[in-house]
TORPA-243454 format. One record per atom (N, C-alpha, C, O, CB): residue in one letter; y, x, z. Coordinates in steps of 0.2 Angstrom, whole numbers, padded with zeros to 4 digits, always signed. Atoms other than C-alpha are relative to their C-alpha. Glycine has a CB too. Example, Ala and Ser with C-alpha at 12.3 -4.5 7.8 and 13.67 -1.06 7.14 Angstrom:
BEGIN
A-0006+0004+0000
A-0022+0062+0039
A+0006+0004+0000
A+0005+0009+0003
A+0000-0005+0006
S-0006-0004-0001
S-0005+0068+0036
S+0005-0004+0003
S+0011-0001+0004
S+0002+0002-0007
This chain:
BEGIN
X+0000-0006-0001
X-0236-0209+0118
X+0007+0003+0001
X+0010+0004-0004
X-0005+0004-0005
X-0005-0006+0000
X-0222-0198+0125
X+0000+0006+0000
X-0003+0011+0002
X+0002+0000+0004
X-0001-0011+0002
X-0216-0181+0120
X+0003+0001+0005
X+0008-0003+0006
X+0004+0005-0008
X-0004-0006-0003
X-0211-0170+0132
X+0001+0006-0001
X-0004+0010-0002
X-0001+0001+0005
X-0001-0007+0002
X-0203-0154+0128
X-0003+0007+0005
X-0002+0008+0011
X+0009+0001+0000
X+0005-0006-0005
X-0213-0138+0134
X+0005+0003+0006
X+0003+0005+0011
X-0005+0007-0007
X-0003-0002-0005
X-0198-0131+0142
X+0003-0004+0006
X+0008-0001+0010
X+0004+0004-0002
X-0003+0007-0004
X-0194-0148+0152
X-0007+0001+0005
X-0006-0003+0010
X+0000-0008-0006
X+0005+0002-0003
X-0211-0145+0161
X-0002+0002+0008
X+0000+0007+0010
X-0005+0002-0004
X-0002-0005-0011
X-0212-0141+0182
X-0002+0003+0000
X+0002+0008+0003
X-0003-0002+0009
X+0005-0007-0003
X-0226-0128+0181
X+0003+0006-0003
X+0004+0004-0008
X-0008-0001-0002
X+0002-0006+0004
X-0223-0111+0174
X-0004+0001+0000
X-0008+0000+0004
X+0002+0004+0001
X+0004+0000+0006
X-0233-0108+0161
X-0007-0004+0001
X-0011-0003-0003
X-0002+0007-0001
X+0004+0008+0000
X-0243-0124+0167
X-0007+0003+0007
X-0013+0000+0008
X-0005-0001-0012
X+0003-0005-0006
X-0249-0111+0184
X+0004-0005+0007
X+0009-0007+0009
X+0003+0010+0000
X-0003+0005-0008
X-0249-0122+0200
X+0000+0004+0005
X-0001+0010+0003
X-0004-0008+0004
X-0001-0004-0004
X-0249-0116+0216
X-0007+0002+0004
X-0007+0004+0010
X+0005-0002+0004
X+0006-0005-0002
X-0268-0110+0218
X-0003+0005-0004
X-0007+0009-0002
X-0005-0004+0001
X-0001-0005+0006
X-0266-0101+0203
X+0005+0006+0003
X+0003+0012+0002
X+0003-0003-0007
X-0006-0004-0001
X-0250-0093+0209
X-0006+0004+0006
X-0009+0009+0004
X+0010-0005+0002
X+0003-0004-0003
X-0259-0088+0224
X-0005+0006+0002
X-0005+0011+0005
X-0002-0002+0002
X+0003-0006+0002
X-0274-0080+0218
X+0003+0004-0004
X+0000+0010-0004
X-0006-0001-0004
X-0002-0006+0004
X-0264-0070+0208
X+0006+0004+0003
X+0007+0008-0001
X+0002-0001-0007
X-0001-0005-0004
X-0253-0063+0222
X-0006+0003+0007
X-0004+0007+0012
X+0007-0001+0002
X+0007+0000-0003
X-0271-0062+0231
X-0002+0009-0002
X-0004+0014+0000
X-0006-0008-0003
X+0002-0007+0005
X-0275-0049+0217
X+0004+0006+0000
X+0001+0012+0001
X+0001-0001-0007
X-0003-0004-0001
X-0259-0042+0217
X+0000+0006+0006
X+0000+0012+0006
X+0003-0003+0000
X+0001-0003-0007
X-0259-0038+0235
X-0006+0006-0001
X-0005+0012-0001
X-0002-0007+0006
X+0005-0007-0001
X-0277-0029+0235
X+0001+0006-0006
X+0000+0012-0004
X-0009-0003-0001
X-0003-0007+0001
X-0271-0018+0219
X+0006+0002+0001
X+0005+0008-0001
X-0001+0000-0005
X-0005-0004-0004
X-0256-0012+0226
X+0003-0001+0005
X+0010-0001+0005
X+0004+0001-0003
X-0001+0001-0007
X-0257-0016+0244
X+0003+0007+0003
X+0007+0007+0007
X-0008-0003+0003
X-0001-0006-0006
X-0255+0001+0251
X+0007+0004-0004
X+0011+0008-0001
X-0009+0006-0001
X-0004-0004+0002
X-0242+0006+0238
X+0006-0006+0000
X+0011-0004-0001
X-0001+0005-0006
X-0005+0007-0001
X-0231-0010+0240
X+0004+0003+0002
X+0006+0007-0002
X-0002-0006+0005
X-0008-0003-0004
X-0216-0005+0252
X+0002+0005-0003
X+0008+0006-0002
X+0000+0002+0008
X-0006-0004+0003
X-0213+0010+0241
X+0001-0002-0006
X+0006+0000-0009
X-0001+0007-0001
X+0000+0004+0005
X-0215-0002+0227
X+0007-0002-0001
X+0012-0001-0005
X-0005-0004+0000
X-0003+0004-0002
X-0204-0013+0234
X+0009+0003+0000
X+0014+0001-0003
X-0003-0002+0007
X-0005-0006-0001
X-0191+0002+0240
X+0003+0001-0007
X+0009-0001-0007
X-0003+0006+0002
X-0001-0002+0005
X-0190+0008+0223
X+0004-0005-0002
X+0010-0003-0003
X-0005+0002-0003
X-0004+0004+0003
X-0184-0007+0215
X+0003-0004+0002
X+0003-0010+0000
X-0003-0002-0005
X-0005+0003+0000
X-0172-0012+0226
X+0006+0006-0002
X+0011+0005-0003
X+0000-0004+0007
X-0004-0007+0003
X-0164+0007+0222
X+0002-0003-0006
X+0008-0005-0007
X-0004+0007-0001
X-0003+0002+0005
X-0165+0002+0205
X+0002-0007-0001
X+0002-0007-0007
X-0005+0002-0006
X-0007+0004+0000
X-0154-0014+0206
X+0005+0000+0004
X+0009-0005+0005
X-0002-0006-0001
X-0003-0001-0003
X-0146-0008+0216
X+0006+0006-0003
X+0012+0004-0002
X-0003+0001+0005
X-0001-0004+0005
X-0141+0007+0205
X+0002-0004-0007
X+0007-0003-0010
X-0007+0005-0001
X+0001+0005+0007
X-0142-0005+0191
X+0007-0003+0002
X+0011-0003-0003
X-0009-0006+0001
X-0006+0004+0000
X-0126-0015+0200
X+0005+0003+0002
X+0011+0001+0001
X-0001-0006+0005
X-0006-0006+0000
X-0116+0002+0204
X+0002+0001-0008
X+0008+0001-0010
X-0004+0008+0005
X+0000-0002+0008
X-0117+0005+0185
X+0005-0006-0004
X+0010-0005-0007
X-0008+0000-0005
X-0002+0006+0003
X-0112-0013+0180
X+0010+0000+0002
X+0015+0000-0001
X-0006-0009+0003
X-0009+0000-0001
X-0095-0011+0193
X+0001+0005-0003
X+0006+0003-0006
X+0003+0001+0008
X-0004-0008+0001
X-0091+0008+0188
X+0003-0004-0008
X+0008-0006-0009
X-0007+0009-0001
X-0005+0004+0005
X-0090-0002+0170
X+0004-0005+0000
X+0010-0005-0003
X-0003-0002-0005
X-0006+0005-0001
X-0081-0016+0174
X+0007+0003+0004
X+0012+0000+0004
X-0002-0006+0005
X-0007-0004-0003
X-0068-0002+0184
X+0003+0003-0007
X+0009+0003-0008
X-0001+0007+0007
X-0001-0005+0004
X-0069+0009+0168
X+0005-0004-0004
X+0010-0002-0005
X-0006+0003-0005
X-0002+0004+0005
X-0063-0007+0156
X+0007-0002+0004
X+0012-0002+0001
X-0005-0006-0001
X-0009+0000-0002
X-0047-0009+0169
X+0005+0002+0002
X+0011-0001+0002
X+0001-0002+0002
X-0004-0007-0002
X-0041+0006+0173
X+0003+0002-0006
X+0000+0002-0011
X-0006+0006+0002
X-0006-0001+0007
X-0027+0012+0160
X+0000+0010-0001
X+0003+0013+0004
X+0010-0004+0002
X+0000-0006-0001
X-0028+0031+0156
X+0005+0001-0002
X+0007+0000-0008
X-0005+0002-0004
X-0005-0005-0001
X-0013+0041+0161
X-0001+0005-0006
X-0007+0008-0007
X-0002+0004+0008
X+0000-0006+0003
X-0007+0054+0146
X-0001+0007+0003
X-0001+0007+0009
X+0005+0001-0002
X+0000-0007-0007
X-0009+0073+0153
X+0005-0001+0000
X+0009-0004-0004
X-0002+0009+0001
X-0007-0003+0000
X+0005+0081+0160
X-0001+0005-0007
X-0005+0007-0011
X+0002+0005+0008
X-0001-0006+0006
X+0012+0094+0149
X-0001+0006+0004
X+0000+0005+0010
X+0008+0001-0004
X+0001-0008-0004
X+0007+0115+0156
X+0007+0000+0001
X+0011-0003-0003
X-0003+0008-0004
X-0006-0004-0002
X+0021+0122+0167
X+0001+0004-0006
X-0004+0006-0009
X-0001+0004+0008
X-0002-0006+0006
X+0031+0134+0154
X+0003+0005+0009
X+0004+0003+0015
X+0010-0004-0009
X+0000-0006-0005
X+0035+0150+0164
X+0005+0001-0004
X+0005+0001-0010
X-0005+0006+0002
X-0006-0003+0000
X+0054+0155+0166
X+0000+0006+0002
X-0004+0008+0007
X+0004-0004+0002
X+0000-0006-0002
X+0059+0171+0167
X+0006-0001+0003
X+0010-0003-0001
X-0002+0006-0004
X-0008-0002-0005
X+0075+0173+0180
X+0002+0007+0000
X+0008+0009+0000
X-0001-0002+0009
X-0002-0007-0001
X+0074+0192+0181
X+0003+0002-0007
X+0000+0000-0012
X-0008+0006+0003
X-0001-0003+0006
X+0084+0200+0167
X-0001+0009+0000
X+0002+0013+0003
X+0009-0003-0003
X+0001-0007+0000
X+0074+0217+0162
X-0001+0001-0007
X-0004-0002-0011
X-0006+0002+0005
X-0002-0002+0006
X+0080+0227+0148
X+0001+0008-0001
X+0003+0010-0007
X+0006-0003-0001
């Protein structure tokens, strides 16, 4: 008898491909009509999702400049 390791196995979760089908068969008839905004939506959010990931990888390499110091106000006129 040979052991094989459950995560060594071809199928996910042991679902072939008449299984896989009925179950975007299902899919399809409940959210057939809302699909393409489905779809829409969550390419926004990894899309959004991979703008976030660069802004932090810019934040981490970018070096933060001291302020300046406020202009001081000279007076030139001498009033006495």
């Amino acid at each position: 008898m040979t052991y094989t390791a459950p995560f060594l196995t071809p199928a996910i979760f042991n679902l072939g491909p008449p299984e896989l089908i009925a179950i975007a068969l299902v899919m399809l008839l409940l959210f057939g009509s809302r699909l393409p905004s489905v779809m829409r939506n969550l390419g926004r959010g990894v899309t959004e999702f991979k703008k976030g990931i660069r802004s932090t990888d810019d934040d981490d390499t970018k070096t933060i400049d001291p302020p300046s110091p406020p202009p001081t106000e000279h007076s030139d006129s001498t009033e006495e």
